[in-house]
N, C-alpha and C positions, 0 to 999 in steps of 0.2 A: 161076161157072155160074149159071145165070138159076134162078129160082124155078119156073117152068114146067119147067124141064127137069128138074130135083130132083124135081118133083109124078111128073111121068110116067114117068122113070127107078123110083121108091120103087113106083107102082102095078104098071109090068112087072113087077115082082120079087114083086107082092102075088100078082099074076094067077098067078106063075106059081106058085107056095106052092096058091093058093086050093082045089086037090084033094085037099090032104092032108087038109081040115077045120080049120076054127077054129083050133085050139088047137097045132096043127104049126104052121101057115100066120103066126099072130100070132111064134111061137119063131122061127119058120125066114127072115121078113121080118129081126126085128133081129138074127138071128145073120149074116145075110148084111149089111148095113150097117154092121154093128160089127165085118169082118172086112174086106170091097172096099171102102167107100167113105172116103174118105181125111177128116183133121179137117176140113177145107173145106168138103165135103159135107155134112156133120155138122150143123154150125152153121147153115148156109146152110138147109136140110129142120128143123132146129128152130126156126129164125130165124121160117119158114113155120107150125110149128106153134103157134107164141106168135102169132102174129096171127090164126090162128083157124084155119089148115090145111085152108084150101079148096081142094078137089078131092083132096084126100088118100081114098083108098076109108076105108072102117072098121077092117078088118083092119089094113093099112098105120099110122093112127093109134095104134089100140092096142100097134101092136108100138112105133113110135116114143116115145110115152109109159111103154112098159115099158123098153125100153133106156136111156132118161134116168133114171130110177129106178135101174139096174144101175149109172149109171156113176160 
């Protein structure tokens, strides 16, 4: 799967979090990633964020660099 598609797949899932507030929205992005998106993904969206993870929103980020930490 392309790196654009990872980008905009991870931000739907931010967008859709982003009501609950910060601090839901950060938990609830990488509980959802570290539960649907299969090892491929994974790597592929972190592969993205060691290169600098452009176009990733912020929330989306910060959940991504808290679930590598978890894992």
């Amino acid at each position: 799967m392309s790196a654009d598609r990872l980008i905009y797949m991870a931000n739907q899932i931010g967008k859709f979090f982003q009501s609950q507030g910060h601090d839901q929205a950060v938990a609830g992005v990488a509980e959802h990633i570290r539960k649907f998106w299969d090892p491929r993904m994974r790597r592929g969206i972190f592969a993205h964020l060691d290169a600098g993870g452009a176009g990733l929103d912020p929330n989306v980020r910060e959940a991504l660099e808290a679930l590598r930490k978890a894992a």
